[in-house]
C-alpha positions in Angstrom: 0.0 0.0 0.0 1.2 3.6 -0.8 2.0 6.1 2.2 -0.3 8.3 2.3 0.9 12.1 1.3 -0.4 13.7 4.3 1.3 10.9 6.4 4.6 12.0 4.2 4.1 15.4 5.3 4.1 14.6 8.8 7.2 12.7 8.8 8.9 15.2 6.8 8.6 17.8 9.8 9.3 15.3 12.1 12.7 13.6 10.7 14.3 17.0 10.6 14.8 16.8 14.5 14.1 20.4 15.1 16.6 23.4 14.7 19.9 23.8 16.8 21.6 26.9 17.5 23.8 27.0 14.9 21.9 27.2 12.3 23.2 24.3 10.2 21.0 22.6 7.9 22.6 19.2 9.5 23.5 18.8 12.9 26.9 19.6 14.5 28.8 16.7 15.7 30.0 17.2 18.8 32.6 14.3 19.5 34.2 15.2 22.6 34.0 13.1 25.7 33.1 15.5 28.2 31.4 19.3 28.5 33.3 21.7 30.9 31.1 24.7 32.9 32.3 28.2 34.3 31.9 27.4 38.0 32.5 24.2 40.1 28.8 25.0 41.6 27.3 24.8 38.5 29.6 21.7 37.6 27.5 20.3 40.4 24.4 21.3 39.1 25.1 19.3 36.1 26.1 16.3 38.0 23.4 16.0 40.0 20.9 16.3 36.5 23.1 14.4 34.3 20.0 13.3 32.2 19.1 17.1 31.3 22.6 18.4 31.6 25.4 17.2 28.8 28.5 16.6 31.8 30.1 13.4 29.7 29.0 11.9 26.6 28.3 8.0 28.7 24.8 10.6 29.7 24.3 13.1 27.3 25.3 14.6 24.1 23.6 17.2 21.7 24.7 15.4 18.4 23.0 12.1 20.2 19.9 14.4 21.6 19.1 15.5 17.6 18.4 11.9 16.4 16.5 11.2 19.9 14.2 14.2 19.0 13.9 12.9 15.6 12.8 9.1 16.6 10.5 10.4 19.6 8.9 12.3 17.3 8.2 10.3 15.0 7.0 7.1 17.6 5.0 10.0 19.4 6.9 9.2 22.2 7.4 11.8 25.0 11.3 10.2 25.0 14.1 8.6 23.5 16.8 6.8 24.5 19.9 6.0 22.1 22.3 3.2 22.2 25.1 1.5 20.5 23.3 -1.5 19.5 19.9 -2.8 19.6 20.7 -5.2 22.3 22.0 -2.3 24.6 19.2 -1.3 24.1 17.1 -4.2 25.1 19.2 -5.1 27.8 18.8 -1.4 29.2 15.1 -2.0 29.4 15.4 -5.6 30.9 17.7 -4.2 33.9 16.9 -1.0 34.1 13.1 -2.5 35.0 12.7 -5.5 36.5 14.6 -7.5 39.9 15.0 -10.5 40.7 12.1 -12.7 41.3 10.4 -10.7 38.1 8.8 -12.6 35.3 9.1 -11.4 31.6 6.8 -13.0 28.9 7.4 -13.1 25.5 4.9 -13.2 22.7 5.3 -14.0 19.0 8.5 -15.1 17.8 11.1 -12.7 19.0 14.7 -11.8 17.6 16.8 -15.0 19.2 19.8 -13.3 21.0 16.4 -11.0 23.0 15.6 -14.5 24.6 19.3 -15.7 25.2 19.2 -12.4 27.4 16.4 -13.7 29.3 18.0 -17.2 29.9 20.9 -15.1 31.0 19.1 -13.3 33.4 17.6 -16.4 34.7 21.2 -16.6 36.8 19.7 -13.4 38.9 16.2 -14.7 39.2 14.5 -13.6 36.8 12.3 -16.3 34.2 10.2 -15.8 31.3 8.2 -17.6 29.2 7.1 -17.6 25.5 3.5 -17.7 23.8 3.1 -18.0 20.5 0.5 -16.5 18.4 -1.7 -19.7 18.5 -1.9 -19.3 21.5 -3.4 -15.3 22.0 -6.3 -16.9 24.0 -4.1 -18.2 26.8 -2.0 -14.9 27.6 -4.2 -14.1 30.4 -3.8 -17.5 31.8 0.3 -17.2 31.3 0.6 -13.8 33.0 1.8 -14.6 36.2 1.5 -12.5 39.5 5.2 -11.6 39.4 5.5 -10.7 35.6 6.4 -7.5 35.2 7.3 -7.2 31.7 5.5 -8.3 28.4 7.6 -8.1 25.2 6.6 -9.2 21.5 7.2 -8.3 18.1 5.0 -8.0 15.5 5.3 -8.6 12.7 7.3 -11.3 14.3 11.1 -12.4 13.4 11.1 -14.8 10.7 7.4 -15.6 10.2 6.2 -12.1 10.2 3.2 -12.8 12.1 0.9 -10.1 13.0 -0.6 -9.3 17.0 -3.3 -7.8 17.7 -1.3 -4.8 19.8 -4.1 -3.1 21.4 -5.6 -6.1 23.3 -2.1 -7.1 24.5 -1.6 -3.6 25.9 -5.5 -3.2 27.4 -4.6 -7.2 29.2 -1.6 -6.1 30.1 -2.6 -3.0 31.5 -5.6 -4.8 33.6 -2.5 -6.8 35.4 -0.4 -4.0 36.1 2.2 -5.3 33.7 4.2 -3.0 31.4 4.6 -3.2 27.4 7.6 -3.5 25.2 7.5 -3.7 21.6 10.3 -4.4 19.0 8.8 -2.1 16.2 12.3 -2.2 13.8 10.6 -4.3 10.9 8.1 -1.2 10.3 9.4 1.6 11.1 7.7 4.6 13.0 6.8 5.2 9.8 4.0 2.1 9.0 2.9 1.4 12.7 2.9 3.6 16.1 2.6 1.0 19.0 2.6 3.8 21.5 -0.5 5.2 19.8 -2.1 1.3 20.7 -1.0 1.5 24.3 2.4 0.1 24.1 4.5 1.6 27.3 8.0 1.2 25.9 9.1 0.9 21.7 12.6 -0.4 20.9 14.3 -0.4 17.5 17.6 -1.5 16.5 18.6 1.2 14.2 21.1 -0.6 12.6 18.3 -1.9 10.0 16.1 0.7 8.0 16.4 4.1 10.2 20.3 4.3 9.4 19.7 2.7 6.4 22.9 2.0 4.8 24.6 -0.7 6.8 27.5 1.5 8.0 26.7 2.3 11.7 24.8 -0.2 14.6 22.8 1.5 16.8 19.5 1.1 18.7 17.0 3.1 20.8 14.7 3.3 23.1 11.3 5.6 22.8 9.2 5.8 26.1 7.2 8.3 29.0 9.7 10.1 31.1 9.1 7.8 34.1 10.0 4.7 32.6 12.8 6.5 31.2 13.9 7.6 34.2 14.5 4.5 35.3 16.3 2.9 32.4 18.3 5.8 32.4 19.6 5.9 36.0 19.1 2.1 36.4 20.7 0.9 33.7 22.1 3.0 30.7 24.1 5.1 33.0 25.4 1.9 34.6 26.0 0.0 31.6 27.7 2.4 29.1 26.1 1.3 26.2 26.8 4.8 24.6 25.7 5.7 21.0 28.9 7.9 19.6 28.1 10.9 18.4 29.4 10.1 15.2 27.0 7.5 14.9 24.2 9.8 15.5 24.9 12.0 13.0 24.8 9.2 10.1 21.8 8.1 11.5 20.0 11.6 12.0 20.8 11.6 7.8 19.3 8.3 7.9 15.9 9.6 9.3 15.9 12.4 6.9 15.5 9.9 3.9 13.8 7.0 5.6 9.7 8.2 4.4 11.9 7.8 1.1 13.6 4.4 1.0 10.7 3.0 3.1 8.2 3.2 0.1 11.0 1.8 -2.4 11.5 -1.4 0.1 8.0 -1.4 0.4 7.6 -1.3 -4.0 10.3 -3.9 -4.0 9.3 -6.5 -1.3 5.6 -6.4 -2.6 6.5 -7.2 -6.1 9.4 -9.9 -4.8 6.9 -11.5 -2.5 4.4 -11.8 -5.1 6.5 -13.1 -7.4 7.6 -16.0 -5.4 3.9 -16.4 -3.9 3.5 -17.6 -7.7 6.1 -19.7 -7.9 6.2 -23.8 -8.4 9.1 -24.2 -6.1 7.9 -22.3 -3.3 5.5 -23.6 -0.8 4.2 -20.6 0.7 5.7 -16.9 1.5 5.5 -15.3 5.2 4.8 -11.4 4.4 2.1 -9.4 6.2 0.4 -8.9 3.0 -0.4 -12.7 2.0 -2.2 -13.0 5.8 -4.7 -9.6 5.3 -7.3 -12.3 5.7 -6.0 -13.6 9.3 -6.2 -10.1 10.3 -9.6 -8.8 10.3 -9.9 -5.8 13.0 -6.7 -5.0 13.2 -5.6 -4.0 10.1 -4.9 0.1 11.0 -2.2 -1.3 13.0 0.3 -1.7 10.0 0.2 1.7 7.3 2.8 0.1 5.4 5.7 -2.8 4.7 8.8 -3.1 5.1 11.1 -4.8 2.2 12.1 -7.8 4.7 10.0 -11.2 4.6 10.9 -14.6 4.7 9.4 -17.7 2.2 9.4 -21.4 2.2 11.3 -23.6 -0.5 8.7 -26.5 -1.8 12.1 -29.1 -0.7 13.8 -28.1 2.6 16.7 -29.7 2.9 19.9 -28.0 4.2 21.4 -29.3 0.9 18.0 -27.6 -0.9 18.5 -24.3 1.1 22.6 -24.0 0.4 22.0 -24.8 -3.1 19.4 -22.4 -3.8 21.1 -19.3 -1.7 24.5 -20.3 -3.2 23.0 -19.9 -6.4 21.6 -16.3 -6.0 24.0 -13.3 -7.9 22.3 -9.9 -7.1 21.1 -10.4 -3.2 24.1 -10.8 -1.2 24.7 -13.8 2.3 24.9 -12.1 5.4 23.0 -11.5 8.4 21.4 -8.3 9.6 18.8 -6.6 7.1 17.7 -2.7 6.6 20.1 -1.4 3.8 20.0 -0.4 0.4 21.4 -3.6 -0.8 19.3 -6.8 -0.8 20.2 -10.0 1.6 19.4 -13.9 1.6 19.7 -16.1 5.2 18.4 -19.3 6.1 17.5 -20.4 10.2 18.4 -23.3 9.1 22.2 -24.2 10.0 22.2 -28.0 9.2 22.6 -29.0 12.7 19.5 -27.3 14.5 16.5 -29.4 13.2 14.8 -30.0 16.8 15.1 -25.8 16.9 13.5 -24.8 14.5 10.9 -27.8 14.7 10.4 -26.3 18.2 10.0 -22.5 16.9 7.6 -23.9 14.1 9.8 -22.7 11.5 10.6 -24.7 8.6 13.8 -26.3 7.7 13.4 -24.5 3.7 12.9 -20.7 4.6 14.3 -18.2 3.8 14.6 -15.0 4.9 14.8 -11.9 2.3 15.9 -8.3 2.9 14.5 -7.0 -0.2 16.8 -3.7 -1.0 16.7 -0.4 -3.3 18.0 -2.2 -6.5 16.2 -2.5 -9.7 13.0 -4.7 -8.7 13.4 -6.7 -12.6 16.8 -7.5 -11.5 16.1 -9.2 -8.4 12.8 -11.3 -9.9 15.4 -12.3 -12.1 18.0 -13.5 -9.7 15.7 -15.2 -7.7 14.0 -17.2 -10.9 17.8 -18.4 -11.4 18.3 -19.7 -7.8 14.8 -21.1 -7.9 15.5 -22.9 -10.9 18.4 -25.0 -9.7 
């Protein structure tokens, strides 16, 4: 589906991130480690604020603060949080949040190295559990007095299945329990969990808001209470500091991301289509091939991203590696986001009872469907499909 123009017009305003007082079209960077003030009282001052004062770069930075204006903004967030990487930024939200004898649970499939955190954790007393989406009538039931935390994607890694956001947030919200939502595969662009009830919205922005697979990042968009916490609890603690360097290449990632989001979208569409057509694939996991499974909900996504994932009609390992080793135009590698377009499989040869227990199959795989000609990558993919 097409952004809307007046949606366009909104995030043009908001991915500028605001003036600064120099006047620059783009943002100063400011890469220095610490900020120095006339007076040792109002050094103090600073110190004792370090949240709303720029005292050393670990807390705050006004290079880092641009591109937290910009993704706040454009979650309707009150605040952002940056990182340097998406799982700083998770793990920021995990300890700056709950205590031993918490609970977390998971819903949907979530991104793997999110729930190797949580078995970490496990050695401080905190446990989680998963439900998948078959399962949406027995969250109540798997809420447990001591969970504290209830974190889901959605669409969801690998399968790209869709939740129904709002009545996770309203039952969480009847238990007391907050929200956290992993919104990188859309954007802030095609879905707004905050504006559904979700409490806290994570991205890594290593994918599609820098855009060009040359900085990893991640952040953090939430109320200022919550954020208080993190902050303090956690991001102070841990040092999981975006550099401001970093923040500028992203802050120019945000200014072209309503751009590049509707070519990934163009692209994936057309890809998934394709293959949806195809002899040799079983079936293709993309929002837009489930619009029947999602009656109700549907104003929750205003768009797609470019990354989706389909199943090969034989899945052996030796079916997977000889179809990916085949392809020309996308590229192997992990991560997704950029302009370029990437292949991956789950499937490693040796994990069979894995994925069997995540449900996925031993012949996906997973596209990141990038800014190239669309003809070109039908093309490359007919080849692969064909051996």
């Amino acid at each position: 589906m097409p952004i809307d123009p007046k949606d366009i017009a909104i995030c043009t305003s908001d991915v500028t991130g605001g003036s600064n007082p120099y006047g620059s079209i783009a943002p100063p960077i400011l890469q220095t480690s610490l900020f120095t003030r006339p007076t040792f009282e109002d050094l103090l001052v600073g110190l004792a604020n370090e949240k709303g004062n720029c005292v050393y770069t670990r807390g705050q930075n006004p290079t880092v603060e641009y591109l937290e204006r910009q993704l706040a903004a454009l979650e309707r967030g009150e605040v952002c949080k940056c990182f340097g990487s998406g799982m700083a930024a998770v793990s920021a939200v995990f300890l700056g949040l709950l205590q031993s004898g918490d609970h977390i649970l998971f819903l949907n499939q979530v991104y793997g190295p999110t729930l190797e955190l949580a078995e970490h954790l496990g050695r401080f007393g905190i446990e989680f559990d998963v439900v998948m989406p078959r399962e949406m009538d027995s969250i109540e039931k798997a809420i447990k007095p001591n969970t504290r935390l209830v974190w889901f994607e959605s669409p969801s890694t690998m399968l790209f299945k869709v939740l129904d956001v709002r009545r996770v947030t309203e039952l969480a919200a009847t238990r007391g329990v907050i929200t956290g939502m992993n919104n990188t595969w859309s954007t802030p662009l095609f879905q707004k969990p905050m504006m559904f009830g979700v409490d806290i919205v994570m991205h890594s922005c290593s994918k599609y808001v820098g855009g060009h697979s040359d900085v990893v990042a991640g952040a953090v968009v939430t109320n200022h209470e919550l954020m208080e916490r993190i902050f303090y609890g956690a991001f102070m603690l841990n040092g999981g500091v975006l550099a401001p360097f970093d923040a500028w290449l992203l802050a120019r990632g945000v200014r072209t991301l309503p751009i590049r989001m509707e070519k990934h979208q163009n692209n994936g569409l057309e890809v998934a289509r394709f293959l949806d057509q195809h002899p040799a694939v079983h079936c293709v996991f993309h929002p837009a091939m489930t619009l029947d499974q999602r009656k109700g909900i549907d104003t929750q996504l205003t768009g797609y991203s470019g990354l989706f994932s389909f199943q090969l009609e034989t899945g052996t390992f030796a079916d997977v590696c000889r179809f990916l080793n085949r392809l020309k135009v996308f590229r192997l590698g992990v991560s997704w986001g950029g302009v370029e377009s990437l292949a991956i499989s789950p499937n490693r040869g040796d994990n069979a009872d894995y994925l069997a227990g995540q449900g996925i199959p031993a012949g996906l795989i997973r596209l990141s469907v990038g800014l190239e000609d669309v003809g070109t990558l039908v093309t490359d993919l007919e080849h692969a499909l064909a051996g």
